[in-house]
N, C-alpha and C positions, 0 to 999 in steps of 0.2 A: 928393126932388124932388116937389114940389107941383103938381099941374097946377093951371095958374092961365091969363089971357089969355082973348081970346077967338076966335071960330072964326074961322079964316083958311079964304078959298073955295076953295085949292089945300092946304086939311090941312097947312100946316107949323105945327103951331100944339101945347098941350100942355092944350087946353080942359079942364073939368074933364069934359066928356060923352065925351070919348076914351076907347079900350080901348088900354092897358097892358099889357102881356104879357111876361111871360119876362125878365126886365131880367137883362144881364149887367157884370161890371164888372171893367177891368182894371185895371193902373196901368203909365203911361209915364214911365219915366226923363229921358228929355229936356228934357218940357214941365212935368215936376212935378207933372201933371194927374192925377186917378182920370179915369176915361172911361168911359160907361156905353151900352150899347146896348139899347134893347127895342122888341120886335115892335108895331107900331103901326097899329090900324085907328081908322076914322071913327066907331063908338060904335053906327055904323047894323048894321054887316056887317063878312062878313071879303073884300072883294074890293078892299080898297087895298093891300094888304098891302106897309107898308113898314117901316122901321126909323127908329128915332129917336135922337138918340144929344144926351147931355148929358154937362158933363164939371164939375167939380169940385176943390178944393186940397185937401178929406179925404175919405177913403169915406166917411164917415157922411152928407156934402153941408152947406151945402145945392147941387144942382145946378144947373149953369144952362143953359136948354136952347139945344142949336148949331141944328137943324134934322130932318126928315123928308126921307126920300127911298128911292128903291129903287137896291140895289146895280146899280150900269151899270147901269139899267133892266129889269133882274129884282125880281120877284114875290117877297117874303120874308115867308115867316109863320113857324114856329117857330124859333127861331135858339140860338145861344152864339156865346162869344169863347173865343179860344184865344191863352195868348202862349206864344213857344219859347220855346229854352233860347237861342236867339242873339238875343231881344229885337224879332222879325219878331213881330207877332199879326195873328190872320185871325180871317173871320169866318164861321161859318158858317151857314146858311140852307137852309129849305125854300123849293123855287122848281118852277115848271111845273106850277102847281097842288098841288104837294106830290108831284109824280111823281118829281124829283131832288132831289140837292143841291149847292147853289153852295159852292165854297169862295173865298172871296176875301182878299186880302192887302192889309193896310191900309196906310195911309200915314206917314208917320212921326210923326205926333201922333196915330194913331187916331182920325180924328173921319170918314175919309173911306176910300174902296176905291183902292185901282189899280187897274190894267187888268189886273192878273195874276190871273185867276178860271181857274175848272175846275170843270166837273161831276163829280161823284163819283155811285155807287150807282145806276146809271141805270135808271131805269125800274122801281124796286122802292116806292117810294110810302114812306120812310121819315123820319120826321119826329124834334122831341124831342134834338137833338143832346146829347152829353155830350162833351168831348172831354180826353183826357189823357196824356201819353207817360212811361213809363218806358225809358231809354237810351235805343235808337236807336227807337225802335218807339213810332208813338202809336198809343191805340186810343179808339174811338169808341163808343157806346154811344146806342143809338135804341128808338122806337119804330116801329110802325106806324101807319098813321092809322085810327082808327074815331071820331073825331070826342071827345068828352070820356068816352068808355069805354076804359078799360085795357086793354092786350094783351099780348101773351109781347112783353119784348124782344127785340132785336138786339144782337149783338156783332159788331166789327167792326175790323183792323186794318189799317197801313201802316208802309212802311218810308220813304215820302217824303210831306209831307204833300198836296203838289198830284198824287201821283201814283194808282195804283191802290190801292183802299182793298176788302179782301177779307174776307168776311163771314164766320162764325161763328155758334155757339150763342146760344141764350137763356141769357144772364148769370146767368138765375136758375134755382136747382135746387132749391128744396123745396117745400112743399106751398104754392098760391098762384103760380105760377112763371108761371101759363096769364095770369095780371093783371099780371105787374110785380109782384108783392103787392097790388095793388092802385094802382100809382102807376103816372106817366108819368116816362123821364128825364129830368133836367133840368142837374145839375151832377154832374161830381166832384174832389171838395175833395180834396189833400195834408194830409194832417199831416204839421209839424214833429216834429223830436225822434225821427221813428221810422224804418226802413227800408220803404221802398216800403209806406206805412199811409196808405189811401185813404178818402173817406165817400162811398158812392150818399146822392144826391139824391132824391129821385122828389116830384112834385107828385101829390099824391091830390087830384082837381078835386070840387070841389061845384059841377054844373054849372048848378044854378038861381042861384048867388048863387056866383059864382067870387073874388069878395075873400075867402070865409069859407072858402077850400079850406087844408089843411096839407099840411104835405111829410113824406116819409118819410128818416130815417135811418138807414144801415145799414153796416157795416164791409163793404169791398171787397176783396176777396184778386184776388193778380196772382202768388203762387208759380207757379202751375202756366204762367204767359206765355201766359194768357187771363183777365179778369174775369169773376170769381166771386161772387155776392150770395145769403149763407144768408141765410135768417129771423132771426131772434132777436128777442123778446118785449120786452127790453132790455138795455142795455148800456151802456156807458163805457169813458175810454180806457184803462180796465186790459186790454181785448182785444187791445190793441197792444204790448203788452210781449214777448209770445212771438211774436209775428204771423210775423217772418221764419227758425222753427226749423228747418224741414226747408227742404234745397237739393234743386237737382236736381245730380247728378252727372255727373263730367263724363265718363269712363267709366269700363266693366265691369271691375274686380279681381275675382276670387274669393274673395278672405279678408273683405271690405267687406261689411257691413251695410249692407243699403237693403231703403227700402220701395218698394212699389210703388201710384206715386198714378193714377189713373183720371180720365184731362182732363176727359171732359164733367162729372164730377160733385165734381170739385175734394179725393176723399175716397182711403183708404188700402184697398187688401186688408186684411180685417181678419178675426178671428174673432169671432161672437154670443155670444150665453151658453149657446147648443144646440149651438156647436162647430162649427156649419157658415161656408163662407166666403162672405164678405159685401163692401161697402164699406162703410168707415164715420166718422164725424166724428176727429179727430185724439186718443187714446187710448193708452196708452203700453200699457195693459192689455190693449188688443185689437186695437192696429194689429200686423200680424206682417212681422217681420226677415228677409228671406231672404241666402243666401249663393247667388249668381247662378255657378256654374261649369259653366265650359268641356267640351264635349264634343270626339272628334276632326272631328264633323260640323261643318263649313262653317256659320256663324253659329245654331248649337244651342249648346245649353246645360241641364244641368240647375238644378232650380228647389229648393234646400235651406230650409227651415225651421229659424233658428240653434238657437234654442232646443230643440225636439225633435228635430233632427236628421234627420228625415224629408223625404221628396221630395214637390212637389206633380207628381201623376199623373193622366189620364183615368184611368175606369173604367165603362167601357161608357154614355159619355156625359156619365159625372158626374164630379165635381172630390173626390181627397180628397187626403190626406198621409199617405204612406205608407214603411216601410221602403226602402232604395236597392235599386236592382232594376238589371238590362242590358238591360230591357224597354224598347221605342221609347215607349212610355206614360208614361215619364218623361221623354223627350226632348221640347224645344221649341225649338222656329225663332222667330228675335226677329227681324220681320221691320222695318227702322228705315223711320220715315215722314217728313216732310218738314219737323217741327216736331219734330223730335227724341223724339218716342215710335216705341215699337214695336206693332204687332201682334203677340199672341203665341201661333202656331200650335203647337200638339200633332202630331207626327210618325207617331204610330200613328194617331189618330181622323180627322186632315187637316181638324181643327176649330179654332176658335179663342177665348181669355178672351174673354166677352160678362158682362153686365150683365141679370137677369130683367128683359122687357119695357123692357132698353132704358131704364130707368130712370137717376134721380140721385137718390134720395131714400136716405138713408142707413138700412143695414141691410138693404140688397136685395142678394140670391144672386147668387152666381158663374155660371156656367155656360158649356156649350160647343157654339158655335152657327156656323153658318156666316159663308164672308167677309164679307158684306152685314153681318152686325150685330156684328163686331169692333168691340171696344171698347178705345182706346189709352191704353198703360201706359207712364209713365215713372221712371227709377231715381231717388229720391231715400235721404238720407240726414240725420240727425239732427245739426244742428251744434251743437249742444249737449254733445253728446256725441264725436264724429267728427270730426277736420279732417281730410277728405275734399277734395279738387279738384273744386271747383265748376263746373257749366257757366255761361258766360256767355250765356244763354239771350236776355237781352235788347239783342244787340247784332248787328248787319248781318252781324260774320264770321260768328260761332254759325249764322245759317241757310242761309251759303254753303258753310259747311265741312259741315253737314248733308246739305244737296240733293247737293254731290259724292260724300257719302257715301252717301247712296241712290242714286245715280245706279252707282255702281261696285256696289251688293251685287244693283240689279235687273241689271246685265249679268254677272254672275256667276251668278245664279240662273236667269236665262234660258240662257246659252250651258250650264249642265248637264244642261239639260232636254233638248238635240237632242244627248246621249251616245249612239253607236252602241254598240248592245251583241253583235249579232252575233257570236258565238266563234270563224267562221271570218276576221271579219275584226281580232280584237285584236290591240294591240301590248302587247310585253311589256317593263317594267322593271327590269332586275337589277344588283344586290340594290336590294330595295325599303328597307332600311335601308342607307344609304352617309351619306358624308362629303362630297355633292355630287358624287363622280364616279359614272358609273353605265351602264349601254351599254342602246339599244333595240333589239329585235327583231323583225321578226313573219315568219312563214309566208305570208302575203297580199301577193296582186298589189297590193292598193289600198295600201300604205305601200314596197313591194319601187323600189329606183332612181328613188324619189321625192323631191322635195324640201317638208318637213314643215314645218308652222309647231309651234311652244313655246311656249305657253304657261304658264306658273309663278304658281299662285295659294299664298298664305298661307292651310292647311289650314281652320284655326278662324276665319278673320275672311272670306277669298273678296278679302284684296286683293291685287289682281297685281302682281307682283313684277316677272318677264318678260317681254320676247317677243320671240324669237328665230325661224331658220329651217335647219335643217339637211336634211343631203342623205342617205337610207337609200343609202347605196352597197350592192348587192347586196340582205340582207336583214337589216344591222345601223349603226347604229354607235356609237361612243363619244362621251360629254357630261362635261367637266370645269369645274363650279361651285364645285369647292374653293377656298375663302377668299371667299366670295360671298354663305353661304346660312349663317345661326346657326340653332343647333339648333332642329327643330320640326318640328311635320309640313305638308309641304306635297301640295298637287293640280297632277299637271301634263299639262293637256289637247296632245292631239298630234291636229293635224289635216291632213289630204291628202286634196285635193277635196272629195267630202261627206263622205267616212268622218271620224269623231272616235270621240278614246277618252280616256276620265281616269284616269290610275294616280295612285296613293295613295303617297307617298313621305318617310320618316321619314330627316331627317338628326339623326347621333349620330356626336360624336366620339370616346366613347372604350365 
């Protein structure tokens, strides 16, 4: 598109003293058209700030321009296009001075908005849009505004696209991360031919003479179901070949090989070459394989090392791998989060896996530090190797069957913390090994010709099975679950009025 013409007194015009900006371009099935939008000021300044859109029979153009205007009468300086997967494209805009952002929904040739807009990101001053969806989930990717200096990106996602759109890390993690590398966002590109293989955009502005600025390119990782942007010096599309090896799994076996990947920094628990634990770039050599098995403690688990054989353990603060022990120092609470990672508390220290300084730079120490700077780990596994049951990480159920999942282990973990412990006031279980039948007792007024509520949790996972209400006639009675309850160990809270008690109960059939 050649600016050509000359100035029109209300700027709908494509003069050659006009500023250009940010040009996007889609293509619509309908009309046959490419269709192109870019950020449009008067040459003078940036306080027209509108959008100009030309459209064309091939991307290459030539273009021919439709007109200038601002979305419904919003302010738009840094912008993109976005099309669905249902062939609806929007557009999106910095508007309010660059304080929101407009999302708007274009019309059915894209040259114009509806009336269907929505502010997103309010009042965060976020500019630089990128916008891209993998399955149900698109994500966004921004900057801030410091004017034509670069800053730590934004990440940012949604599960509807006019609806809440919830923020995240800096996309980028290695050295350089504080700049973008030194660029602003701008696009990200799909490649064909590969599974979920993305390219960062970034414009690196030359702000005395911004025609002479270049863009940066960079492979965009979306394993971990957040964008991720390492460094690399260079590359090609041989990086895309392996690009989608490790999944995340969909759950905990114990005979199952997984690693364990670290969200903000996109990298694997791994070992250095001093042997200590670290995160580190993808390495078959020195990413390490754990066997994740089950304890009888309620969502614990030991943490096995396939290869050595050895358990990851506190030890007076610090991380090693050591012989199997019955020490709480090998036990760890995998406590599940809201994106499908866990925190993962150590049971004796009451600490948790962190990252030195909170880092993403690869090759940085393990360590065990408090809640505040828990650091979340999720199971993957090598498909390469492994057909394993993948999660479907990037789809609407995945984070509903999640959030119920945390929703049931935080009321489980909560309702154990207010166990009366009391010895004059216990109730007692017998036998604590049965076949589902089993009778309660206690000595205590507080359970004595009361009626009890039953609770019945699944030992090792905390999910509830029951809930029932029986009546202590006297100072006992009997409970038959036979043909109810398959072998395992369960927890079964008994509570009347405030008193609560949790007995520990092993059914075995033979």
């Amino acid at each position: 598109m050649t600016p050509t013409g000359s100035q029109d007194p209300d700027g709908n015009d494509i003069w050659p003293g006009r500023t250009l900006e940010r040009p996007k371009v889609i293509y619509n099935e309908e009309t046959q058209k490419w269709v192109m939008w870019i950020h449009w000021e008067n040459g003078e300044h940036y306080g027209d700030a509108k959008v100009c859109v030309a459209y064309s029979d091939k991307i290459e153009g030539p273009y021919t321009f439709y007109k200038t205007f601002r979305p419904n009468g919003h302010d738009s300086r840094d912008q993109t296009l976005f099309k669905d997967t249902d062939g609806k494209a929007y557009h999106f805009g910095s508007t309010d001075m660059n304080t929101n952002m407009l999302v708007s929904e274009l019309d059915k040739d894209f040259l114009e908005v509806t009336g269907n807009e929505t502010k997103i990101l309010m009042r965060l001053q976020y500019e630089a849009p990128a916008i891209f969806k993998v399955g149900d989930i698109y994500y966004g990717l921004f900057s801030g505004c410091t004017g034509w200096d670069p800053n730590p990106g934004h990440t940012t996602y949604s599960y509807e696209i006019m609806g809440e759109w919830i923020t995240g890390d800096n996309f980028c993690i290695d050295n350089g991360r504080e700049t973008t590398y030194r660029s602003q966002s701008t696009y990200v590109f799909q490649v064909d031919g590969y599974e979920n293989a993305f390219v960062y955009m970034g414009d690196r502005w030359v702000s005395t003479n911004p025609g002479s600025s270049n863009v940066v390119w960079l492979p965009l990782s979306i394993r971990s179901g957040y964008p991720t942007v390492k460094w690399r010096d260079s590359w090609d599309l041989s990086v895309f070949e392996d690009w989608n090896r490790y999944k995340r799994a969909k759950e905990i076996i114990p005979e199952n090989n997984y690693l364990l990947l670290d969200k903000t920094s996109d990298r694997f628990i791994s070992r250095n070459a001093s042997g200590d634990l670290v995160i580190a770039d993808d390495d078959e050599t020195k990413n390490i394989n754990f066997h994740i098995i089950r304890t009888e403690k309620s969502y614990t688990y030991k943490i096995q090392e396939t290869d050595s054989g050895n358990f990851l353990e506190s030890f007076y603060g610090a991380l090693r791998l050591s012989a199997e022990s019955e020490a709480e120092s090998q036990e760890w609470l995998f406590i599940l989060q809201e994106d499908g990672y866990y925190h993962i508390k150590n049971k004796n220290e009451d600490k948790y896996l962190a990252v030195s300084g909170n880092e993403t730079l690869h090759n940085t120490s393990l360590y065990l530090s408090n809640e505040g700077r828990a650091r979340s780990f999720a199971l993957y596994f090598d498909s390469g190797n492994f057909l394993y049951e993948e999660a479907e990480i990037y789809t609407i159920e995945y984070h509903a069957e999640i959030k119920r999942l945390v929703q049931e282990q935080t009321d489980f973990l909560t309702s154990m913390e207010d166990i009366y412990t009391d010895s004059k006031e216990i109730i007692e279980l017998y036998p604590s090994v049965n076949t589902g039948r089993f009778s309660l007792s206690s000595s205590s007024t507080a359970f004595q010709d009361k009626q009890v509520e039953l609770i019945l949790y699944e030992g090792m996972t905390g999910k509830q099975m029951y809930t029932t209400s029986e009546y202590l006639s006297g100072n006992s009675t009997e409970i038959d679950w036979s043909g109810k309850l398959a072998e395992g160990i369960y927890l079964l809270k008994i509570i009347s009025g405030n008193k609560v008690s949790v007995k520990k109960m092993i059914v075995k059939f033979q």
